[in-house]
C-alpha angles and dihedrals in degrees: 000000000000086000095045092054093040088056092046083051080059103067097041112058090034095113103068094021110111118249106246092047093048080046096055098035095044085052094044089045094049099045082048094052091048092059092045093044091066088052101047135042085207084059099055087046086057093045095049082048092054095044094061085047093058101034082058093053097051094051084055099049112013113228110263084219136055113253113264113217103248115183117112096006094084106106087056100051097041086054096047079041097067088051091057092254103126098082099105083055111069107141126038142186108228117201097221115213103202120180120284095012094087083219100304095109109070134203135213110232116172115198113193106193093164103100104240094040083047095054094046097054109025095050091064080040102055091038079055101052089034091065090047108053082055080058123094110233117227121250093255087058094051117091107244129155132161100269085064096045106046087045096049109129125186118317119191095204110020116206121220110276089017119149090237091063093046090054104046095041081062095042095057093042083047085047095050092259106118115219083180119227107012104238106147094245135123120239162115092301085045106045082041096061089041083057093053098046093048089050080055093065087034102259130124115220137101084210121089107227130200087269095040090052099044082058101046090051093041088059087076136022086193110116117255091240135022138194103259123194107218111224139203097270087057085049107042115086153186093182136176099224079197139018125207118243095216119077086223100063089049099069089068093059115107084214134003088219129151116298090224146349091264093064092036094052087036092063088037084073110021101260141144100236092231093054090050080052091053089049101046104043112200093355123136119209102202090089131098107227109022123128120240128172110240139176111276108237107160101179131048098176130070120245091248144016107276112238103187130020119194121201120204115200097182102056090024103238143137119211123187116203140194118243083247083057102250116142107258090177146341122206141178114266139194105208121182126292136234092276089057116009120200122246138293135217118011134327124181120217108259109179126006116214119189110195089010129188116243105232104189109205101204084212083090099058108214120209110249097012096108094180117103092203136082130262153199130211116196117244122265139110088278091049099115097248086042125210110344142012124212098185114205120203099256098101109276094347123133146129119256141158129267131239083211105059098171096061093061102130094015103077149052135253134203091245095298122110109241125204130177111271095256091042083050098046094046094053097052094052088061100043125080131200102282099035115146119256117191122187121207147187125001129313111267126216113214119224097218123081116280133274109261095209120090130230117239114271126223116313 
């Protein structure tokens, strides 16, 4: 991060910087922020930002001098650098190592040392990377592996993509309190599970604290993430390379299966696709046999059998309980919208449908669906109302799971209760016809765009 400003300093102040001292600081810098890129995802997305940047420059003002190769010789020329004697060198082609090529796959990288060049390219540049450092990175860009994560301990204020996140997104699934899609970012879902899980040993609070935290980790001496070997079932398709937005133009697929490997291995194991990417650098996931590092989550079914589930629409959550009234679960929900609000009162399960076909009844009029006629949509994890169906006796209402796990929470339905597709699955295997099904609070509208995906109609 020091290099990263310096270099913003950089371009900022190029303009009134002498040459010789722009010349030796831009070489020591690079030579700095090469090291650091091999090291750091963040650091190639910077390095493809700033090569557009320099590329642009020198179509704008050709270089006065021809380019000079610069790989292994950058030792020799920062130290000649900080003696000034870099000035017959002001432009340089970088052999760039990204992560996964081994050096076979080379990047321009134009270095303009000479003041007025300097000044032209490097102050777009630091505007640039100075923007950038006051942006949050995504998770994928964050450096993570197995050796972080398993040995995160208590942070106060957890940062996005920080170990912490990731494990104790994988300690309260693994505890029956559903952060959702593990993604390694903090947020509502997140802050919503560890709220549950802190009313469960009596506390109030959606933040973990030391204690809470000292319980939550004490529950398992099983490590966070694991090496996994992916086999041929994770492999072997069939898969729907794309998936058509519109209801209608689904009708017409022979499966709705996973697009890739990647998604089908990522739900596998809870995970938002990008995180198990982080995770897993360079790594492909369409072979048999490979290792992978994945989240730890030993057990897929609930210690009893649940005798009442209560829904609340308002905060958009799902609870299992035991028939003596202790919380089996909790999970994220999305439960109806304004447009069609999910149920009151009480319903009770009636059927149960593992792999179910989506049968679409034209009488409820979903937005966006034109056609007057039914419909069917073949079985599979990307089939709208996802991997499994448990029907309650309001008319066409039930809970399922999602193709779209990361948008749990975030969304609307049209009156049904969605779960992700494992938090779906796990629930039904532990309801029964007859179950109690209590709704609670009032309908809330969310404030994001809405879910493009459609709940089952009547059966």
């Amino acid at each position: 991060m020091r290099d990263l400003c310096s270099l913003t300093w950089c371009g900022v102040v190029g303009l009134v910087r002498s040459r010789v001292a722009l010349q030796a600081e831009i070489v020591v810098l690079r030579h700095q922020l090469n090291v650091l890129r091999r090291k750091s995802p963040r650091r190639v997305i910077l390095g493809n930002i700033e090569r557009v940047v320099l590329v642009g420059a020198i179509l704008i003002r050709p270089p006065s001098r021809p380019l000079v190769p610069f790989g292994d010789r950058t030792s020799e020329i920062c130290s000649s650098a900080r003696l000034g004697g870099c000035r017959q060198e002001p432009y340089f082609l970088d052999p760039i190592a990204r992560p996964g090529t081994n050096r076979t796959e080379k990047g321009l990288v134009l270095m303009i040392a000479q003041r007025r060049e300097f000044a032209r390219a490097h102050l777009p540049l630091g505007i640039l990377l100075g923007a950038i450092l006051f942006t949050d990175t995504p998770a994928s860009a964050r450096p993570l592996d197995i050796q972080a994560v398993n040995g995160a301990q208590w942070e106060a204020t957890p940062s996005k993509g920080s170990p912490f996140i990731t494990k104790a997104q994988i300690l309260l699934a693994r505890a029956n309190f559903s952060p959702g899609e593990i993604d390694g970012n903090p947020g509502e879902n997140l802050e919503n599970a560890i709220a549950a899980f802190a009313s469960s040993q009596g506390v109030t609070t959606n933040k973990l604290t030391p204690e809470l935290w000292q319980k939550l980790s004490s529950m398992s001496d099983q490590p966070a993430l694991i090496e996994y070997t992916i086999s041929d079932d994770d492999a072997r398709g069939p898969f729907v390379e794309k998936i058509p937005g519109k209801m209608e133009d689904m009708k017409d697929l022979p499966s709705l299966a996973y697009r890739n490997p990647t998604e089908k291995i990522s739900e596998k194991f809870h995970v938002r696709p990008d995180l198990l990417t982080a995770l897993n650098p360079g790594q492909k996931f369409d072979t048999a046999g490979g290792k992978i590092v994945v989240p730890n989550l030993s057990t897929s079914k609930l210690p009893q059998k649940v005798a009442r589930i209560e829904v609340d629409r308002t905060g958009q959550t799902l609870k299992a309980f035991a028939a003596d009234g202790r919380l089996l679960a909790y999970y994220p929900a999305t439960v109806g919208s304004q447009e069609k609000p999910a149920p009151t009162g009480t319903l009770k399960v009636t059927t149960i449908s593992k792999n179910p076909t989506y049968r679409y009844n034209p009488e409820y009029a979903f937005k966006g669906v034109r056609t007057k006629k039914p419909f069917t949509i073949k079985p599979g994890p990307n089939n709208p109302v996802g991997v499994v169906w448990i029907a309650l006796s309001g008319e066409g209402y039930g809970i399922h799971g999602t193709p779209e796990p990361s948008k749990i929470s975030k969304t609307e339905s049209h009156g049904c209760v969605r779960l992700t597709n494992w938090d779906a699955l796990q629930l039904a295997s532990a309801v029964s016809k007859g179950t109690r099904v209590d709704f609670i609070g009032e309908q809330k509208s969310p404030t994001v765009t809405k879910h493009r995906r459609h709940k089952r109609a009547g059966r």
